[in-house]
N, CA, C, O and CB atoms as a CASP TS submission, in Angstrom:
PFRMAT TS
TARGET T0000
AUTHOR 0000-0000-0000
METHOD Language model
MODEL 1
PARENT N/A
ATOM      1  N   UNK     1     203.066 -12.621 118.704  1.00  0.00           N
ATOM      2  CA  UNK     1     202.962 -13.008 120.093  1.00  0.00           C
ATOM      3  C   UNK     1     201.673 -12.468 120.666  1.00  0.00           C
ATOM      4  O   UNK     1     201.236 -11.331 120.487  1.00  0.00           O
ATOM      5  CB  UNK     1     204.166 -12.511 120.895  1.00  0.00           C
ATOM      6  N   UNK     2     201.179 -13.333 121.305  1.00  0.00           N
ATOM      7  CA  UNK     2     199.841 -12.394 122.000  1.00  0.00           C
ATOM      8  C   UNK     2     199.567 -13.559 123.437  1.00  0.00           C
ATOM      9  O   UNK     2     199.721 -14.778 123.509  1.00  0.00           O
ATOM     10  CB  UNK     2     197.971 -12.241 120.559  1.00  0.00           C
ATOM     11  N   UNK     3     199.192 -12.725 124.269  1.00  0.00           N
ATOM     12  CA  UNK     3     198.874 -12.922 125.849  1.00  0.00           C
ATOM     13  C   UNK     3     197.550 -12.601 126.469  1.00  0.00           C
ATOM     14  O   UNK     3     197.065 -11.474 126.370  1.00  0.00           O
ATOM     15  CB  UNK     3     199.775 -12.104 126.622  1.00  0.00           C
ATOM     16  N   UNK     4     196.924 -13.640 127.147  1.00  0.00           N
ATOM     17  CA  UNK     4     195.597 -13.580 127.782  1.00  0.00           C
ATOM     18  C   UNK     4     195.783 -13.777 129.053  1.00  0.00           C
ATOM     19  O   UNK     4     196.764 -14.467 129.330  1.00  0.00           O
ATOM     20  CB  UNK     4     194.625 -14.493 127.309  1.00  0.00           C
ATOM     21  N   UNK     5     195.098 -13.354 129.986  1.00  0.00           N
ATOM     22  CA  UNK     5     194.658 -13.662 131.157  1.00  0.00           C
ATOM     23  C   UNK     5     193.675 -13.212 132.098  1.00  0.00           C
ATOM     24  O   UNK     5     193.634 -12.018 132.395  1.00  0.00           O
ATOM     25  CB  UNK     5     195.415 -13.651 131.606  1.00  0.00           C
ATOM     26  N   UNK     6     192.543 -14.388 132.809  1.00  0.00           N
ATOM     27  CA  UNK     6     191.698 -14.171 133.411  1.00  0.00           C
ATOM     28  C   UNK     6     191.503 -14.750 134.498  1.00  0.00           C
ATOM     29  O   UNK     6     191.571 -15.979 134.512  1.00  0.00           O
ATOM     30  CB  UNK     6     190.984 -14.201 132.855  1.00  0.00           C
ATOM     31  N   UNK     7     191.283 -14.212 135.393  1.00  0.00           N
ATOM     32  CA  UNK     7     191.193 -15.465 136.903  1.00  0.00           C
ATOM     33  C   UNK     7     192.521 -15.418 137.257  1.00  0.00           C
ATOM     34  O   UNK     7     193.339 -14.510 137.398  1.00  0.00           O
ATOM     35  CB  UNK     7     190.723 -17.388 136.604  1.00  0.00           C
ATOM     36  N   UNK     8     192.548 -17.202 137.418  1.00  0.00           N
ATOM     37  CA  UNK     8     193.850 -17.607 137.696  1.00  0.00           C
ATOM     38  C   UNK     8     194.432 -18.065 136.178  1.00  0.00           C
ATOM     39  O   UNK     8     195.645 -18.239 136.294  1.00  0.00           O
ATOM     40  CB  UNK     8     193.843 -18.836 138.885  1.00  0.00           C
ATOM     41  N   UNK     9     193.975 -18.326 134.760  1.00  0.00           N
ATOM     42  CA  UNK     9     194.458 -18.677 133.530  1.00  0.00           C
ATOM     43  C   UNK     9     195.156 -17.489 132.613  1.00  0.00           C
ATOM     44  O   UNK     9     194.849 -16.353 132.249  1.00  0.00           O
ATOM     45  CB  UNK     9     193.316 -19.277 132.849  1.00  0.00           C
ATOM     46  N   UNK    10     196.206 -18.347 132.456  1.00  0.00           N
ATOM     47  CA  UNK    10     196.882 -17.395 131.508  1.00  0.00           C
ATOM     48  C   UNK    10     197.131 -18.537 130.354  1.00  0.00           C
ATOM     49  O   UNK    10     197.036 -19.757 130.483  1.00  0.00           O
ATOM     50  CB  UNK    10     198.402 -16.553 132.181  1.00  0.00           C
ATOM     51  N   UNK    11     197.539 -17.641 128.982  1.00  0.00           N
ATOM     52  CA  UNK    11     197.692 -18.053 127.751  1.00  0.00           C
ATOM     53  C   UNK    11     198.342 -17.295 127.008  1.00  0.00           C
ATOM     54  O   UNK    11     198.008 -16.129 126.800  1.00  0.00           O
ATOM     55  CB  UNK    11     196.706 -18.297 127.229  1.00  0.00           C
ATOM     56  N   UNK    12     199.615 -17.989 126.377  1.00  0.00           N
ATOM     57  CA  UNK    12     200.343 -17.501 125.335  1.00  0.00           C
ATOM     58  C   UNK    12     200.630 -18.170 124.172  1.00  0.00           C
ATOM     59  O   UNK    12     200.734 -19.397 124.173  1.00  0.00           O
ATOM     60  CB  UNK    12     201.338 -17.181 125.737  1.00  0.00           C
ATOM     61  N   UNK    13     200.754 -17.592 123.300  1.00  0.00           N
ATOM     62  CA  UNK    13     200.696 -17.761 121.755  1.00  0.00           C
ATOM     63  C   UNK    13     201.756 -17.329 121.085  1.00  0.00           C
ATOM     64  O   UNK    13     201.977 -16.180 121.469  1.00  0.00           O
ATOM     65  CB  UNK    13     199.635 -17.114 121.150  1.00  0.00           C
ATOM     66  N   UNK    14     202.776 -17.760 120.023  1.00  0.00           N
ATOM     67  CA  UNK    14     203.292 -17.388 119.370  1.00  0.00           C
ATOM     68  C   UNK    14     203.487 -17.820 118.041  1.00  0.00           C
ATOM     69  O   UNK    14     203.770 -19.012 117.921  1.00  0.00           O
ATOM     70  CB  UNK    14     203.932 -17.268 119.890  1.00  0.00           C
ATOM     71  N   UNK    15     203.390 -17.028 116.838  1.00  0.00           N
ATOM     72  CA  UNK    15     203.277 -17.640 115.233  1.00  0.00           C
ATOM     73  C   UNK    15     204.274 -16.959 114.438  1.00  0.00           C
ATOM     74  O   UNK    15     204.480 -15.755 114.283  1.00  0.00           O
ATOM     75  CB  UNK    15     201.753 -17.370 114.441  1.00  0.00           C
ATOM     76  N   UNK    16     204.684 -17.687 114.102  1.00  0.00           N
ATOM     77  CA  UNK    16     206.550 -16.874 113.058  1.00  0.00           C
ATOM     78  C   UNK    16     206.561 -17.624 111.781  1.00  0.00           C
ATOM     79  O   UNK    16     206.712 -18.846 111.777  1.00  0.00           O
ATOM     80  CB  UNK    16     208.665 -17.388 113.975  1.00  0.00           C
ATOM     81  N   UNK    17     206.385 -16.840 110.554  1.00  0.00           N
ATOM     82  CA  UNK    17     207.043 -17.689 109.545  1.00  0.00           C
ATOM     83  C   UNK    17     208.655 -18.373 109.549  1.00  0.00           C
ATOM     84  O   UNK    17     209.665 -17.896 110.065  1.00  0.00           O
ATOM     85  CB  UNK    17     206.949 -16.853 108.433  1.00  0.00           C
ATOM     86  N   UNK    18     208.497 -19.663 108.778  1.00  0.00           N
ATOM     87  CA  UNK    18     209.813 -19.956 109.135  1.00  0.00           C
ATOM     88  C   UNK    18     210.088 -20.666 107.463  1.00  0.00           C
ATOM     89  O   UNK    18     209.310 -21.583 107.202  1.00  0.00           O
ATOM     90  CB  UNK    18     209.977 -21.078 110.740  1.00  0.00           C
ATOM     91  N   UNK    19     211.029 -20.339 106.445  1.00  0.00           N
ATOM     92  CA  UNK    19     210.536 -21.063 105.213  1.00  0.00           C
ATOM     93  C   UNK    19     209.484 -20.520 104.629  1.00  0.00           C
ATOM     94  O   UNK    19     209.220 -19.328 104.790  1.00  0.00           O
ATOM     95  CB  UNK    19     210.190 -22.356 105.429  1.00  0.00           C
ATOM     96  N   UNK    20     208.688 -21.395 103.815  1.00  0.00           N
ATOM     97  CA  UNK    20     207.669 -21.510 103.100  1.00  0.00           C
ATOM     98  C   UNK    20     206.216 -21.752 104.390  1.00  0.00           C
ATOM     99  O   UNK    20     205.019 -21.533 104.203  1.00  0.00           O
ATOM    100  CB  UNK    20     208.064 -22.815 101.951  1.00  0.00           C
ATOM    101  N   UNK    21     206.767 -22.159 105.392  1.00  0.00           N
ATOM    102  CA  UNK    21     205.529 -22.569 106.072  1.00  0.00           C
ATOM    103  C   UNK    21     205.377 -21.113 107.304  1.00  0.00           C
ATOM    104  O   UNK    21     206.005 -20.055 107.348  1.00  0.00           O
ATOM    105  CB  UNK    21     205.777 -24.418 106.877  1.00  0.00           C
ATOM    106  N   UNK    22     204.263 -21.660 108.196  1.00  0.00           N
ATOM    107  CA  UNK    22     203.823 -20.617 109.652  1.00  0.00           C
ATOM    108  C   UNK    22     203.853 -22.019 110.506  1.00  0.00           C
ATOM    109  O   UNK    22     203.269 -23.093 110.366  1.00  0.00           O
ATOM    110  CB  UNK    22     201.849 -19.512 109.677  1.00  0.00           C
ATOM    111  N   UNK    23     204.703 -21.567 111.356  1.00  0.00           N
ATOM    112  CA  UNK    23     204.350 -22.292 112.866  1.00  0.00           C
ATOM    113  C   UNK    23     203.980 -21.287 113.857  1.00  0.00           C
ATOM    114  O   UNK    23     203.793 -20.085 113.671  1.00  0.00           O
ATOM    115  CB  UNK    23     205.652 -23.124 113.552  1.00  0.00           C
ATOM    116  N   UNK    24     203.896 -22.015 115.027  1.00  0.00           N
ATOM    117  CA  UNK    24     202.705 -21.597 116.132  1.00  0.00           C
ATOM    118  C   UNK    24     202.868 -22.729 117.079  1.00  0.00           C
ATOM    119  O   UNK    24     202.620 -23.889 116.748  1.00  0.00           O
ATOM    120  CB  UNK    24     200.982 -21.509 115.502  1.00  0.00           C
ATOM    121  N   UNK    25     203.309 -22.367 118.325  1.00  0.00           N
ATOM    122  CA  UNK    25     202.741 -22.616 119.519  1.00  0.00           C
ATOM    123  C   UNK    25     202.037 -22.100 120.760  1.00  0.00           C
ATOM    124  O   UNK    25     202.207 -20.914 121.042  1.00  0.00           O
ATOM    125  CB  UNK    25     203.339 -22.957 119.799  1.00  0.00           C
ATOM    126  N   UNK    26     201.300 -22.820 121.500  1.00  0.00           N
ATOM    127  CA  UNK    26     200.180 -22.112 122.073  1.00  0.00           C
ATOM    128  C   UNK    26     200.371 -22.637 123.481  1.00  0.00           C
ATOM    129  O   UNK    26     200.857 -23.767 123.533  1.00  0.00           O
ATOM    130  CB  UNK    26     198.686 -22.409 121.372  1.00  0.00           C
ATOM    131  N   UNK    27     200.088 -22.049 124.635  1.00  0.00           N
ATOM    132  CA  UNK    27     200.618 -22.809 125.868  1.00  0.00           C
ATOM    133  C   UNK    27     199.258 -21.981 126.778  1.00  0.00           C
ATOM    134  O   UNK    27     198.680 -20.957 126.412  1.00  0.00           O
ATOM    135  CB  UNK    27     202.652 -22.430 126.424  1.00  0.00           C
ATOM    136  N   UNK    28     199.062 -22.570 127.701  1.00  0.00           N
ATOM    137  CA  UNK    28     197.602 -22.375 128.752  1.00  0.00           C
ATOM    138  C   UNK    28     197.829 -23.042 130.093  1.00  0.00           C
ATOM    139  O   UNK    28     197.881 -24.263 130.243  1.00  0.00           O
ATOM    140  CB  UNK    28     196.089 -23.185 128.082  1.00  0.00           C
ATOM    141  N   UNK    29     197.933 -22.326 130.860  1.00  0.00           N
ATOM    142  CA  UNK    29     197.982 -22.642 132.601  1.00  0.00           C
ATOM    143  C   UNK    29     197.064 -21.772 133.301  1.00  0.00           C
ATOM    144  O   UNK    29     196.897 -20.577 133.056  1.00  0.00           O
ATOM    145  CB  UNK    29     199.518 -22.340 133.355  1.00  0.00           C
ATOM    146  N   UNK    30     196.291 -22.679 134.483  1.00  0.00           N
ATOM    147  CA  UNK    30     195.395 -22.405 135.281  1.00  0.00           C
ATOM    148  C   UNK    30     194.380 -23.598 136.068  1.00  0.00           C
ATOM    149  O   UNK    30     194.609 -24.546 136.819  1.00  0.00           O
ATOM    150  CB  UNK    30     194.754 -21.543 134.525  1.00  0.00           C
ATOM    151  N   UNK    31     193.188 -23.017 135.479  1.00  0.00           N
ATOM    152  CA  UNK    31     192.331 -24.505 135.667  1.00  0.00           C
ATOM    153  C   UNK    31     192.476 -25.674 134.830  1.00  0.00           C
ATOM    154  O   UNK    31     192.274 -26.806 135.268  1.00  0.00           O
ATOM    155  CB  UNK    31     190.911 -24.315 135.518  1.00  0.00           C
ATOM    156  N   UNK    32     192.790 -25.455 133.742  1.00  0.00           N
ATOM    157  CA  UNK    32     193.146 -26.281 132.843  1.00  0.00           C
ATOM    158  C   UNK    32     194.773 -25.991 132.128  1.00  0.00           C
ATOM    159  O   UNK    32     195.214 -24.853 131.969  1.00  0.00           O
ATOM    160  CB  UNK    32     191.972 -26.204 131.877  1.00  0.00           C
ATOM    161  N   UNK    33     195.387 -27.016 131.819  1.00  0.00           N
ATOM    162  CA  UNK    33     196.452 -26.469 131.309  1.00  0.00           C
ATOM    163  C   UNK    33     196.639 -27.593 129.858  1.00  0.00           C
ATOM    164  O   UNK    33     196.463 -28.811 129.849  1.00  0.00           O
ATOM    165  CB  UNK    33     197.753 -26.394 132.560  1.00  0.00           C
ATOM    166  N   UNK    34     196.975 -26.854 128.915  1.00  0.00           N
ATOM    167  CA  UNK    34     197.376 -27.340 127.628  1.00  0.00           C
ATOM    168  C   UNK    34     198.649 -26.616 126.663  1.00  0.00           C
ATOM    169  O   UNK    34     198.995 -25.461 126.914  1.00  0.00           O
ATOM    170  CB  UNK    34     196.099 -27.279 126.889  1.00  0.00           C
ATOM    171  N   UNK    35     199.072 -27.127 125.941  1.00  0.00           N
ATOM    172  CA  UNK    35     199.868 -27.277 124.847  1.00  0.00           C
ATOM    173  C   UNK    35     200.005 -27.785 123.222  1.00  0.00           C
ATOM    174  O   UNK    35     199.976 -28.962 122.863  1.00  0.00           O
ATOM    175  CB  UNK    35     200.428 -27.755 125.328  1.00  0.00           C
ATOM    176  N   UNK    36     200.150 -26.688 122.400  1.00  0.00           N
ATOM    177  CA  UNK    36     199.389 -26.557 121.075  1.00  0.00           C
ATOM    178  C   UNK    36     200.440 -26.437 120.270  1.00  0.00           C
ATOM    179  O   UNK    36     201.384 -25.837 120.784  1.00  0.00           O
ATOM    180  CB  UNK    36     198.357 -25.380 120.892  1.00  0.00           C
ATOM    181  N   UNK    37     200.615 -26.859 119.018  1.00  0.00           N
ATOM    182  CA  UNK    37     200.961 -26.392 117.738  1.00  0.00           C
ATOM    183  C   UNK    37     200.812 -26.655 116.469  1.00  0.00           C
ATOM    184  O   UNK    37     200.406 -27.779 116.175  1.00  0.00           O
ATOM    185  CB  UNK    37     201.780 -26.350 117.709  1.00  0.00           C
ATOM    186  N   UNK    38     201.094 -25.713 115.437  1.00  0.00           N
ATOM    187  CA  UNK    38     200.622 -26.003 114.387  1.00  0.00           C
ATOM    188  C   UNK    38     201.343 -25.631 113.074  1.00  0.00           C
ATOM    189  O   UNK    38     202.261 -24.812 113.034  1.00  0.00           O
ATOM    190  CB  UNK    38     199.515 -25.568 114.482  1.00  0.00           C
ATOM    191  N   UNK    39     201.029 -26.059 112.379  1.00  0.00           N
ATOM    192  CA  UNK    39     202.294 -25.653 111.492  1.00  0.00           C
ATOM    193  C   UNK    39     201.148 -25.717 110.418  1.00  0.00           C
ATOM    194  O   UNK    39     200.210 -26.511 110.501  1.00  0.00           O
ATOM    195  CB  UNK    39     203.920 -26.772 111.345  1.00  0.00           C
ATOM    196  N   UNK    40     201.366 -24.509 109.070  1.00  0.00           N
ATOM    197  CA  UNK    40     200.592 -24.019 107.730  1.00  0.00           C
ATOM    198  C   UNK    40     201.405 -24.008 106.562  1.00  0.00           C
ATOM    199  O   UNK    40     202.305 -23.169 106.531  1.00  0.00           O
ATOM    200  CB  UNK    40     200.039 -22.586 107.837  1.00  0.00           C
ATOM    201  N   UNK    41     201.309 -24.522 105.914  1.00  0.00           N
ATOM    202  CA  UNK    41     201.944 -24.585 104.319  1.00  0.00           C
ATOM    203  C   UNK    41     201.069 -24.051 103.395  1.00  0.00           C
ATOM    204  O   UNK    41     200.178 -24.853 103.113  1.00  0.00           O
ATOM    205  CB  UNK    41     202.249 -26.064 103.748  1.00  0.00           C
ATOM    206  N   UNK    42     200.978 -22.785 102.706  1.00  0.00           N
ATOM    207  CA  UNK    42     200.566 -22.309 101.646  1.00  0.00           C
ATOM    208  C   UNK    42     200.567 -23.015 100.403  1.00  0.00           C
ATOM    209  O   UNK    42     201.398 -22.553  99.621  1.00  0.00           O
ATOM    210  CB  UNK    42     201.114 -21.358 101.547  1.00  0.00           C
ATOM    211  N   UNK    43     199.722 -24.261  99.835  1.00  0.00           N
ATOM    212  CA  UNK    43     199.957 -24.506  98.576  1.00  0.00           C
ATOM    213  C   UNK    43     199.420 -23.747  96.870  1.00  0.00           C
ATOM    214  O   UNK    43     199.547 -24.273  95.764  1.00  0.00           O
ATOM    215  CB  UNK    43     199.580 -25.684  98.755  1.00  0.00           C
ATOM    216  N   UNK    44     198.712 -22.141  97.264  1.00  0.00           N
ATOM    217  CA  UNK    44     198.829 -21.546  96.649  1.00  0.00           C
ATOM    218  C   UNK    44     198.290 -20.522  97.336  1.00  0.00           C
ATOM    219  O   UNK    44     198.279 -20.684  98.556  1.00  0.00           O
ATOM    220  CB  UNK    44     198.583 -21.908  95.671  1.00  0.00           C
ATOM    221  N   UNK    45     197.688 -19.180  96.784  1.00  0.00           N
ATOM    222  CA  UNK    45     197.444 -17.835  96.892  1.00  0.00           C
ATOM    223  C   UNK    45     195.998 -18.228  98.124  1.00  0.00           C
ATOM    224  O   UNK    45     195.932 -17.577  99.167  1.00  0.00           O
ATOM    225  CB  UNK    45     197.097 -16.942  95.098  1.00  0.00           C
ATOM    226  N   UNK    46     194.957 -19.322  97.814  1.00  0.00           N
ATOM    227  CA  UNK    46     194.086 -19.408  98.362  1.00  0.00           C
ATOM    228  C   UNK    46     193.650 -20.794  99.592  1.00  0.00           C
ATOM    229  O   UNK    46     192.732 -20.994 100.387  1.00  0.00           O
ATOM    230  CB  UNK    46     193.447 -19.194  97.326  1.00  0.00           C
ATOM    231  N   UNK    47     195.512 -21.868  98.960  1.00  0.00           N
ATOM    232  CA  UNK    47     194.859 -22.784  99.478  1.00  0.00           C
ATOM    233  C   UNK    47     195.842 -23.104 100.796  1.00  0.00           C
ATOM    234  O   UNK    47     197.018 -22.772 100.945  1.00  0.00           O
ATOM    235  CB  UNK    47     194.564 -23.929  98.414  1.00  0.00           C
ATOM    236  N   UNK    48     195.327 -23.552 101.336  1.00  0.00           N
ATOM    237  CA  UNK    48     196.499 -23.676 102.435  1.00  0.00           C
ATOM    238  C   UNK    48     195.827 -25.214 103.563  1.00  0.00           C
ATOM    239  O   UNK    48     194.757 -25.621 104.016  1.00  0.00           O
ATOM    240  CB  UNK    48     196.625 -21.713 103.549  1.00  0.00           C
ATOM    241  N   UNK    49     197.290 -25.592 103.556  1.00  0.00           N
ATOM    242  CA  UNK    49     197.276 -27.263 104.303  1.00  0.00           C
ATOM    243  C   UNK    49     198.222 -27.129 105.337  1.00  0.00           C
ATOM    244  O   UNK    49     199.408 -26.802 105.385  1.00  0.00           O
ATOM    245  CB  UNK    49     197.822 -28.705 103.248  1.00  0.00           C
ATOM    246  N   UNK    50     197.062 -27.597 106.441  1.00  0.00           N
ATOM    247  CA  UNK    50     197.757 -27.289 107.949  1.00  0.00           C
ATOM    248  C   UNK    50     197.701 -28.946 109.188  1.00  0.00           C
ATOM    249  O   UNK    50     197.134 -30.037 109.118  1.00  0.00           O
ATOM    250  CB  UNK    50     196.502 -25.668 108.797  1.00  0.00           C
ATOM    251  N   UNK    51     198.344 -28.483 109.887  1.00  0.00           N
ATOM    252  CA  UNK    51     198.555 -29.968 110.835  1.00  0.00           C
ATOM    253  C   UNK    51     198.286 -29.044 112.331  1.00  0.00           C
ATOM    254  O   UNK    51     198.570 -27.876 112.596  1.00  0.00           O
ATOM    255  CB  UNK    51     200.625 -30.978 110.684  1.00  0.00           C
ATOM    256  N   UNK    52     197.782 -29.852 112.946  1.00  0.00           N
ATOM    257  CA  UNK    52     197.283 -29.569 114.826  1.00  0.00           C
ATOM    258  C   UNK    52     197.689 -30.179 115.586  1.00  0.00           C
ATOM    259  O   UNK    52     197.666 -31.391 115.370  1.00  0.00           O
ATOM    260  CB  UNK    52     195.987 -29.744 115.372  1.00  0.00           C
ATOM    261  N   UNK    53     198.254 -29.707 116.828  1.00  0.00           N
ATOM    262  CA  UNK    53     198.061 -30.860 117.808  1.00  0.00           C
ATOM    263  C   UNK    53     198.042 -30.132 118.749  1.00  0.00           C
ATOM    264  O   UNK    53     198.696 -29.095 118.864  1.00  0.00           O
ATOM    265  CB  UNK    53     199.010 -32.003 117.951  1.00  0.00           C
ATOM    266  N   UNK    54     196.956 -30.800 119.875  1.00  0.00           N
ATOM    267  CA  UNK    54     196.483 -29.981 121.131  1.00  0.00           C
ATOM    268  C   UNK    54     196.507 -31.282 122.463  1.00  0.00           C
ATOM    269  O   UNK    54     195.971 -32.364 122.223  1.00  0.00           O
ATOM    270  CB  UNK    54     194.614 -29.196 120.776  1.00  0.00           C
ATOM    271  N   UNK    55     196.906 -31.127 123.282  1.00  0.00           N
ATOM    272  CA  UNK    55     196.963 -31.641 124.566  1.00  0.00           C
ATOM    273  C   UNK    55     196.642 -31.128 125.955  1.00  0.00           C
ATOM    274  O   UNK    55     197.414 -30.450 126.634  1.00  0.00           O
ATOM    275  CB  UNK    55     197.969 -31.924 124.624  1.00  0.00           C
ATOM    276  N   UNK    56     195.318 -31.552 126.344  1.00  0.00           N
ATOM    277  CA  UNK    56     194.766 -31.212 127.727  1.00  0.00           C
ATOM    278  C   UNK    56     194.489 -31.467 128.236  1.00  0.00           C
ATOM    279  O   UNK    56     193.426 -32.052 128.029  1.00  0.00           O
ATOM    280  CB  UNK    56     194.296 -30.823 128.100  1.00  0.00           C
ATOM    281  N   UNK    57     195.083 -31.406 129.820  1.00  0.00           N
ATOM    282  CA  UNK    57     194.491 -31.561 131.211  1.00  0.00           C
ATOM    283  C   UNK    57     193.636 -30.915 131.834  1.00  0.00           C
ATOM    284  O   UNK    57     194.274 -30.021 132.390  1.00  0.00           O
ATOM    285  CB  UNK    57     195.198 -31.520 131.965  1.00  0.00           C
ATOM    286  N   UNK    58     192.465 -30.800 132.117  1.00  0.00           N
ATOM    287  CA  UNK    58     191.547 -30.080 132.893  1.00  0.00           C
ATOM    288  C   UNK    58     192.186 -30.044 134.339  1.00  0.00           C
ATOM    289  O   UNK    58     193.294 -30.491 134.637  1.00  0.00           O
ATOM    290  CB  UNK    58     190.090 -30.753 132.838  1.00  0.00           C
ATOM    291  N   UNK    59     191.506 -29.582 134.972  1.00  0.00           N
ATOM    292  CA  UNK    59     191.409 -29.497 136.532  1.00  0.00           C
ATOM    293  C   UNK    59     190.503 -30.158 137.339  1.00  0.00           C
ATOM    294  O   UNK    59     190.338 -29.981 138.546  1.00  0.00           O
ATOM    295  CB  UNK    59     191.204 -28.314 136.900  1.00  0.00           C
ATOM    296  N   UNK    60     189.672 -31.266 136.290  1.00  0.00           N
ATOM    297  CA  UNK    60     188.928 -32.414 137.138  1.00  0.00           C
ATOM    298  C   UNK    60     189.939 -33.602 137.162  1.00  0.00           C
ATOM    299  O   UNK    60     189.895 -34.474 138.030  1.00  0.00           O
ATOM    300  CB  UNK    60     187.387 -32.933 136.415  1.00  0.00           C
ATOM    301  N   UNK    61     190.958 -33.573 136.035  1.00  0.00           N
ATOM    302  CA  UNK    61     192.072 -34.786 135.934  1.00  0.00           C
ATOM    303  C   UNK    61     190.940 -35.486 134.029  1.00  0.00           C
ATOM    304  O   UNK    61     190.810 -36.659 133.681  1.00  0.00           O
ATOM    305  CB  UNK    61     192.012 -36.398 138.161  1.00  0.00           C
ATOM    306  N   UNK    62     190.518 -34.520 133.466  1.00  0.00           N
ATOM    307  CA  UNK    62     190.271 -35.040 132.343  1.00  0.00           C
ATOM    308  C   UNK    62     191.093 -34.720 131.155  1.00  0.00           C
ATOM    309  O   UNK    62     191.426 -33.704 130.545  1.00  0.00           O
ATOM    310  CB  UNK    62     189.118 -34.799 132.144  1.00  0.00           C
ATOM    311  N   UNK    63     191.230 -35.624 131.096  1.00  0.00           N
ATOM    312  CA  UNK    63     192.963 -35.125 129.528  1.00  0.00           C
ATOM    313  C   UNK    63     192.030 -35.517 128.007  1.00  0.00           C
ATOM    314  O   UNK    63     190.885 -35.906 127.773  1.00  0.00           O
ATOM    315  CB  UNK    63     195.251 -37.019 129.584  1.00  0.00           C
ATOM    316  N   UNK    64     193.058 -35.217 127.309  1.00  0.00           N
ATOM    317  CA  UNK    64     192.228 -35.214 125.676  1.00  0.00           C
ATOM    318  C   UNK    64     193.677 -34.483 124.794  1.00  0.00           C
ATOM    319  O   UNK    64     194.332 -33.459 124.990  1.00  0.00           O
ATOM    320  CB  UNK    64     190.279 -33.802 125.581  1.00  0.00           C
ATOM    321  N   UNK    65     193.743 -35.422 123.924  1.00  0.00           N
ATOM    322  CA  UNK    65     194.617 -34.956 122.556  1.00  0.00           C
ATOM    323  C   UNK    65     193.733 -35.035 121.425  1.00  0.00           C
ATOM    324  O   UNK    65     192.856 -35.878 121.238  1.00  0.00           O
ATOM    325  CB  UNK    65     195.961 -35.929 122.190  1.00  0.00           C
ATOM    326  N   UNK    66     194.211 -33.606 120.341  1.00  0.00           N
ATOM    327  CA  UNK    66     193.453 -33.615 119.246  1.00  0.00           C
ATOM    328  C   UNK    66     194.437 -33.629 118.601  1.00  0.00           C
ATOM    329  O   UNK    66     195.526 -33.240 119.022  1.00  0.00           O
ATOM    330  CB  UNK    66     192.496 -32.701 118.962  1.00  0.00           C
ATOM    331  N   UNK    67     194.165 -34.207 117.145  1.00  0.00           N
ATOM    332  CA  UNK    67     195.183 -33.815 116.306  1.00  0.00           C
ATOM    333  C   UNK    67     194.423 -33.645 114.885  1.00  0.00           C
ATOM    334  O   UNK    67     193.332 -34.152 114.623  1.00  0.00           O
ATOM    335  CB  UNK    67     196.413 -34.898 116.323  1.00  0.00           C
ATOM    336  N   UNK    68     195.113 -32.927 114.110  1.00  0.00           N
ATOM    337  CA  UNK    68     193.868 -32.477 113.317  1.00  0.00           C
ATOM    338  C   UNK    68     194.704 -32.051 111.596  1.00  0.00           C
ATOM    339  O   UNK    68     195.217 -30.936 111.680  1.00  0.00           O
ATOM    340  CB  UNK    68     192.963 -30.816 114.325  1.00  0.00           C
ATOM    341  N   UNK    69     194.892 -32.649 110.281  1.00  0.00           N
ATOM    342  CA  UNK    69     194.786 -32.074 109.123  1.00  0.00           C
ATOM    343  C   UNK    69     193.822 -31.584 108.750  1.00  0.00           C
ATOM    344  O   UNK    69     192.693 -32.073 108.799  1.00  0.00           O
ATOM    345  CB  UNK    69     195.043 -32.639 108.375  1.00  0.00           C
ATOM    346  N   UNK    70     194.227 -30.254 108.204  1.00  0.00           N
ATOM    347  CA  UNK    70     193.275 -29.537 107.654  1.00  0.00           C
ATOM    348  C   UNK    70     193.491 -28.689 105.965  1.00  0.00           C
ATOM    349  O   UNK    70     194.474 -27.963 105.813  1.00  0.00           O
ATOM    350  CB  UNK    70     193.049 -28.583 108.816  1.00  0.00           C
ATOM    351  N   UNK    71     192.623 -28.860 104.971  1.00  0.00           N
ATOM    352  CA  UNK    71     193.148 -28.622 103.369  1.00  0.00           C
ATOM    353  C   UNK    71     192.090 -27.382 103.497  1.00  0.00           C
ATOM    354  O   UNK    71     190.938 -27.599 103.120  1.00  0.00           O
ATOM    355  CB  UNK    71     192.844 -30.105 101.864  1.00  0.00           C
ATOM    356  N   UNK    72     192.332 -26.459 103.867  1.00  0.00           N
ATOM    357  CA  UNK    72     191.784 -24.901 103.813  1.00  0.00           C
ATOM    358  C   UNK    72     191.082 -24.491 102.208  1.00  0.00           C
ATOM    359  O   UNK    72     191.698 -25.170 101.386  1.00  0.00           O
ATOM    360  CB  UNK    72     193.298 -23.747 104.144  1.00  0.00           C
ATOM    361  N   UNK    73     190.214 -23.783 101.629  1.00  0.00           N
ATOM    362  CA  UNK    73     190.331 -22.999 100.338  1.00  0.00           C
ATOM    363  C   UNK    73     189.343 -21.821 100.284  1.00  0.00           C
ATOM    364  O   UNK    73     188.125 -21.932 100.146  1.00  0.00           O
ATOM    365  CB  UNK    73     190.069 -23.938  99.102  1.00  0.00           C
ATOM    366  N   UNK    74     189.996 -20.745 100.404  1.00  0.00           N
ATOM    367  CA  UNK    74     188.870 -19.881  99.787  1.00  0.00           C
ATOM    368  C   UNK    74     188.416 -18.832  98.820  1.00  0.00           C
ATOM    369  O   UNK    74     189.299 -18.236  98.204  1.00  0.00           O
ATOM    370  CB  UNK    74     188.586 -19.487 100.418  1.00  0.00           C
ATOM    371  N   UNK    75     187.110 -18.509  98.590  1.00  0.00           N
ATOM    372  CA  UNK    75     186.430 -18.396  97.559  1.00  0.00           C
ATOM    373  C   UNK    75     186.279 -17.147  97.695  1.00  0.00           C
ATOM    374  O   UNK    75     185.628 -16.510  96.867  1.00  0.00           O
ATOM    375  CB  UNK    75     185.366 -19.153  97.385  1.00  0.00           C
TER
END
């Protein structure tokens, strides 16, 4: 669990294994407000395959979804 805040924005986070995988959600209110999660599957010691999704409203009224696979490896 971990917590930010500056101004008027705050942000919280939380990541728990659950299974074989890590989830994570992420939440943000203030000037902008969004909503995140993600989920990680270890397919071995180094490699790891993950999924995103992020949703945001600014505070001009500009929104935006990402969504994102990702095949991790390192060396």
């Amino acid at each position: 669990f971990a917590a930010y805040s500056a101004g008027n924005n705050t942000e919280f986070t939380v990541v728990a294994p659950v299974g074989g995988m890590t989830v994570g959600v992420h939440a943000a209110r203030g000037d902008a407000k969004a909503m995140g999660l993600v989920a990680s599957y270890a397919l071995s010691k180094r490699t790891t395959l993950s999924y995103n999704y992020v949703n945001q409203t600014a505070g001009n009224g500009t929104n935006g979804t990402n969504y994102r696979i990702r095949l991790g490896h390192s060396f």
